[in-house]
ZAMAR-586886 format. One line per 2 residues: their letters; for each residue x, y, z of C-alpha. Coordinates in nm, 3 decimals. Layout:
A	X:Y:Z | ...
***
This chain:
XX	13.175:-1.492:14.958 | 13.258:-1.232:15.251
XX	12.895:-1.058:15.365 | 12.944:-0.696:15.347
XX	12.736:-0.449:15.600 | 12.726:-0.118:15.499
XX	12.825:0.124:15.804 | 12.879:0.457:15.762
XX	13.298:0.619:15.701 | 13.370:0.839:15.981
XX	13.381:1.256:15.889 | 13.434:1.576:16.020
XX	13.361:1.908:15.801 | 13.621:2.000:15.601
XX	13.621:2.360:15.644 | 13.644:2.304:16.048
XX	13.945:2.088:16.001 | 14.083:2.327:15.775
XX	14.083:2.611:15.978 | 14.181:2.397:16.249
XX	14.494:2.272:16.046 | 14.619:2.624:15.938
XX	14.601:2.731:16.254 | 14.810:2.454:16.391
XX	15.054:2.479:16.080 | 15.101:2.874:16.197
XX	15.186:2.821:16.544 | 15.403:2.467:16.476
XX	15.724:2.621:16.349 | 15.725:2.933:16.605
XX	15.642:2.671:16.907 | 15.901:2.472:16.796
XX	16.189:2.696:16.788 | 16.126:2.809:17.141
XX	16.102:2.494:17.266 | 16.397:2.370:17.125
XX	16.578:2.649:17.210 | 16.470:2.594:17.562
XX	16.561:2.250:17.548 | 16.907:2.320:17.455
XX	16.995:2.535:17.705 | 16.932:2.242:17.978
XX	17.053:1.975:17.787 | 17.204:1.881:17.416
XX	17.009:1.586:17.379 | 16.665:1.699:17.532
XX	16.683:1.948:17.227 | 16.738:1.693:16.975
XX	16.457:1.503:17.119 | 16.225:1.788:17.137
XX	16.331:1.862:16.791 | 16.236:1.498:16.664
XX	15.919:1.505:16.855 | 15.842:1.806:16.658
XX	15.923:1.690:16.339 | 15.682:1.406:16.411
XX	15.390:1.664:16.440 | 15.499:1.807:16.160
XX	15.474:1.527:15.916 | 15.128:1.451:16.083
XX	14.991:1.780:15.978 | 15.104:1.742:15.665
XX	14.973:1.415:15.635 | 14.651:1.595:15.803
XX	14.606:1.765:15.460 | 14.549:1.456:15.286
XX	14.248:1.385:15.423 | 13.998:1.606:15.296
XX	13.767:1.426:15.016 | 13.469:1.640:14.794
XX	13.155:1.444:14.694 | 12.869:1.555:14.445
XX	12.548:1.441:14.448 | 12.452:1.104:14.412
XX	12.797:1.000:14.452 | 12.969:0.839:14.739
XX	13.296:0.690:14.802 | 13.403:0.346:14.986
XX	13.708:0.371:15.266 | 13.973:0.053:15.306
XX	14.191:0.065:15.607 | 14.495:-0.113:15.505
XX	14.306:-0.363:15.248 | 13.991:-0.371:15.536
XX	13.645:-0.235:15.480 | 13.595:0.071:15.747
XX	13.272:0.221:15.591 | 13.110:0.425:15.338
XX	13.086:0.822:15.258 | 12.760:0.910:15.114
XX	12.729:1.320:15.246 | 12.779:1.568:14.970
XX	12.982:1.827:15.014 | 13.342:1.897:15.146
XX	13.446:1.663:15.438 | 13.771:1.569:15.619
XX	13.798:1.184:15.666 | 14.147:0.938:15.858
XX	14.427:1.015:15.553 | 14.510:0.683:15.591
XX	14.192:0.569:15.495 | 14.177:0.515:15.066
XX	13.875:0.614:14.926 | 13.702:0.494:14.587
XX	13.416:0.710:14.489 | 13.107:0.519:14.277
XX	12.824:0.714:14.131 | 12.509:0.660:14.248
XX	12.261:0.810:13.963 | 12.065:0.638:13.690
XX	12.228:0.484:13.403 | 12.130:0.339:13.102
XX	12.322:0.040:12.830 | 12.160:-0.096:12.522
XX	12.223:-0.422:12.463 | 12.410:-0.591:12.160
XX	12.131:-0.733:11.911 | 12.124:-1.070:12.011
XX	12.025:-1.401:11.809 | 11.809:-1.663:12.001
XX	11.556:-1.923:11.918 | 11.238:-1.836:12.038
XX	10.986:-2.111:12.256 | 10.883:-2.235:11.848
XX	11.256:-2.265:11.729 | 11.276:-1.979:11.500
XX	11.623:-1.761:11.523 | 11.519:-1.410:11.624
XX	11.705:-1.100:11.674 | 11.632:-0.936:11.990
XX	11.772:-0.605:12.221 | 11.733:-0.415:12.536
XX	11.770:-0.070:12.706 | 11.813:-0.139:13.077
XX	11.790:0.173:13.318 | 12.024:0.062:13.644
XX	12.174:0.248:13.946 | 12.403:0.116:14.203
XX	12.228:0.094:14.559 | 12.510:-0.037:14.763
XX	12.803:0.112:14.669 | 13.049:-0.088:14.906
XX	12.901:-0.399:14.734 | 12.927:-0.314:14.442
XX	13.268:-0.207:14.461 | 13.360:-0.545:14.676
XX	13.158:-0.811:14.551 | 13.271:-0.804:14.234
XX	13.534:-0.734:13.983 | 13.350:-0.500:13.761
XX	12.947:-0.431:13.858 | 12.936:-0.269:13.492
XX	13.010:-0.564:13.290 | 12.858:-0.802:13.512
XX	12.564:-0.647:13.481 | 12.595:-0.671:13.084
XX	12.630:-1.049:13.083 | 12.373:-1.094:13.307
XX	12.104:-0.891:13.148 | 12.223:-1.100:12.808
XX	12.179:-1.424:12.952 | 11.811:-1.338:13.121
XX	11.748:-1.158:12.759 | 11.820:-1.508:12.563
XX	11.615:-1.685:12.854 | 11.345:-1.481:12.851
XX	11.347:-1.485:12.435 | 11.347:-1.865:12.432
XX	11.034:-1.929:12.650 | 10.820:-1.710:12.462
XX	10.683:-1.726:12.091 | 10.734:-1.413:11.844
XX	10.395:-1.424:11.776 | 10.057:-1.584:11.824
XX	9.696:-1.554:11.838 | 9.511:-1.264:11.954
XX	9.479:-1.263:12.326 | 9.807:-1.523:12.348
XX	10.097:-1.432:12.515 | 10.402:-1.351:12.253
XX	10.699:-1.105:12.217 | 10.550:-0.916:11.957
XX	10.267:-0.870:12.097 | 10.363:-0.822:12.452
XX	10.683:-0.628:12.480 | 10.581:-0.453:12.801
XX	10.525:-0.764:12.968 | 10.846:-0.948:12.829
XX	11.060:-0.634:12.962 | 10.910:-0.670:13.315
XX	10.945:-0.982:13.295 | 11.323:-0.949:13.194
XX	11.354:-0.705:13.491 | 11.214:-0.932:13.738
XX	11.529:-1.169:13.604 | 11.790:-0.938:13.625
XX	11.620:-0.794:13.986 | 11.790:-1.102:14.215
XX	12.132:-1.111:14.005 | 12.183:-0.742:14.012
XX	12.089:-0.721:14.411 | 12.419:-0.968:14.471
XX	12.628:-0.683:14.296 | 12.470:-0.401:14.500
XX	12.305:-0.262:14.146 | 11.908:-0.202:14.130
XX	11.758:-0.252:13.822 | 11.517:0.011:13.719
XX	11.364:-0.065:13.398 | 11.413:-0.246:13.088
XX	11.255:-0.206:12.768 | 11.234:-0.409:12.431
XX	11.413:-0.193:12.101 | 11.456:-0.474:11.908
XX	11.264:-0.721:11.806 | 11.260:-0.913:11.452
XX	11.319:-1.208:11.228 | 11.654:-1.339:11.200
XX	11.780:-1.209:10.825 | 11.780:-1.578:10.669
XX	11.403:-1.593:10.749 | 11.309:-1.262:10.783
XX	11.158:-1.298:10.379 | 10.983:-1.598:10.421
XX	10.835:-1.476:10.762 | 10.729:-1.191:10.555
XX	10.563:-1.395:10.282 | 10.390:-1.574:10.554
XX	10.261:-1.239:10.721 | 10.122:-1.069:10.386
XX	9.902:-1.413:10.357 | 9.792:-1.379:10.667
XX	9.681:-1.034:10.588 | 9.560:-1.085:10.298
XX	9.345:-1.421:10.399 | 9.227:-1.205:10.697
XX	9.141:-0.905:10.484 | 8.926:-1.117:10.246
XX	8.765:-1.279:10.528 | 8.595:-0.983:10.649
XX	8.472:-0.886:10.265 | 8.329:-1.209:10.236
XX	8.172:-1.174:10.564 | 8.049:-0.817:10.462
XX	7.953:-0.944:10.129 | 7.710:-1.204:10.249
XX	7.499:-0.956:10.486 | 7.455:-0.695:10.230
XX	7.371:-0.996:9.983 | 7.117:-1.119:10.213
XX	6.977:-0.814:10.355 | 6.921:-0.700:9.956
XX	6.705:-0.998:9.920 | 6.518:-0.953:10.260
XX	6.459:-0.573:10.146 | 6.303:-0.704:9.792
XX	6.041:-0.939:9.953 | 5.990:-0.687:10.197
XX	5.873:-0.419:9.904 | 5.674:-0.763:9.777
XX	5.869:-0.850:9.504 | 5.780:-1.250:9.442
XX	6.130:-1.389:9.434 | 6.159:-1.817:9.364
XX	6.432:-2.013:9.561 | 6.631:-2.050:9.124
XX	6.614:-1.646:9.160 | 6.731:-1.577:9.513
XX	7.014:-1.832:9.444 | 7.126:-1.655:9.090
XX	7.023:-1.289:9.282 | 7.316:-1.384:9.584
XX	7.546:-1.563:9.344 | 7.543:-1.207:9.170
XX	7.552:-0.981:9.425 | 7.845:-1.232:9.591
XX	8.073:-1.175:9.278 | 8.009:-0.812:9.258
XX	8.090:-0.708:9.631 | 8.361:-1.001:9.670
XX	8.542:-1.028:9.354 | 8.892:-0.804:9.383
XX	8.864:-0.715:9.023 | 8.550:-0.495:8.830
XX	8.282:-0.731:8.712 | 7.931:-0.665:8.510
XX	7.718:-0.953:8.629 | 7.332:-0.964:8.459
XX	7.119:-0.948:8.795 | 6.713:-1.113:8.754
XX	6.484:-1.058:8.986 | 6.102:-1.227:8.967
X	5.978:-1.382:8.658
***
């Protein structure tokens, strides 16, 4: 592929060449006539020269007109010379650039796309639906323009394949303090930038940022999935009553000997076994509680 350097289009202001141009188009025609005039009186053919020569200069400052080009902010425009690259506008503002020259203006501010959602496997094999804001600008506009057909849509199929590559090579979930596209969305999108980083540079586009907006089970085991999640809640959740359950049980029976209340080994077994059920048990109980003989 043909390296493009950028080097800047040629300008002048476009009010100077203006004024410049009007003034030439009001003396022109009243130059002319003398002239020609003159040039008849010496010779018939002189005239028709000078009057060709003139015509000439005419259709240059018409053509003159043509050259004048406007450019907002953040905008700038790419010149080909008869199919050849001859340099890029980037000034704001009204300038007057070689008519001949075409011109193709790109914009140069931020811009955002949202991805389709897509469906991948993730690194365990599960189908997952995933999708992506990406916030891009074009940073070489004669590259983008030249390098390839359509920096837009390249940019799309790009940031879909790094998407499904990035998807694939992480789970959707895992452990605490494991790395996991639930869990770690920030991460994944900078990581999905990083991707997109090198294959955007080669169409003169800078990736800004890209963020996660979609994340979830595939629909066909999105209810299974779900199942699965609400156990693990649930076995997590009785976990910690259990846990809870067993330090007030044994802190109830440190407290009693404490007051001096003889308790046997057949008594602090029934006493815990008790005050296990009550504080554990998910539904009301009315257990008989003995303490001492």
């Amino acid at each position: 592929m043909h390296d493009i350097q950028r080097r800047p289009l040629r300008r002048l202001p476009g009010l100077l060449v203006l004024i410049l141009l009007v003034g030439v188009t009001l003396v022109t025609p009243p130059l002319a006539i003398l002239t020609v005039s003159w040039a008849a009186r010496i010779h018939p053919i002189a005239s028709v020269t000078l009057g060709a020569l003139w015509s000439v200069v005419g259709i240059l400052i018409a053509v003159g007109y043509g050259g004048f080009r406007i450019l907002e902010p953040n905008q700038a425009a790419v010149g080909l010379l008869f199919g050849r690259y001859v340099g890029t506008l980037d000034t704001d503002g009204w300038s007057w650039i070689n008519p001949l020259v075409k011109t193709t203006k790109v914009s140069l501010r931020l811009t955002t796309f949202e991805t389709p959602h897509l469906k991948v496997n993730e690194a365990g094999g599960r189908p997952i639906e995933i999708g992506a804001v990406v916030t891009w600008a074009v940073a070489e506009p004669e590259v983008a323009l030249l390098a390839c057909d359509n920096f837009a849509t390249f940019l799309r199929n790009r940031t879909e394949v790094a998407l499904r590559k990035v998807a694939a090579s992480h789970p959707y979930e895992a452990d605490e303090g494991q790395d996991c596209l639930r869990g770690n969305t920030a991460s994944v999108g900078a990581e999905l930038a990083s991707h997109l980083t090198e294959e955007a540079k080669s169409a003169g586009v800078v990736v800004r940022d890209v963020t996660i907006t979609h994340l979830a089970y595939a629909p066909e085991i999105a209810g299974i999935m779900l199942v699965r999640q609400q156990a693990e809640s649930l076995l997590s959740a009785r976990r910690v009553i259990v846990e809870g359950a067993v330090r007030i049980a044994s802190d109830a029976i440190r407290q009693l000997e404490a007051e001096g209340h003889a308790i046997s080994d057949a008594d602090k077994g029934r006493t815990l076994s008790n005050l296990l059920t009550v504080l554990a048990s998910d539904r009301g109980t009315a257990p008989v509680v003995q303490v001492g003989s």
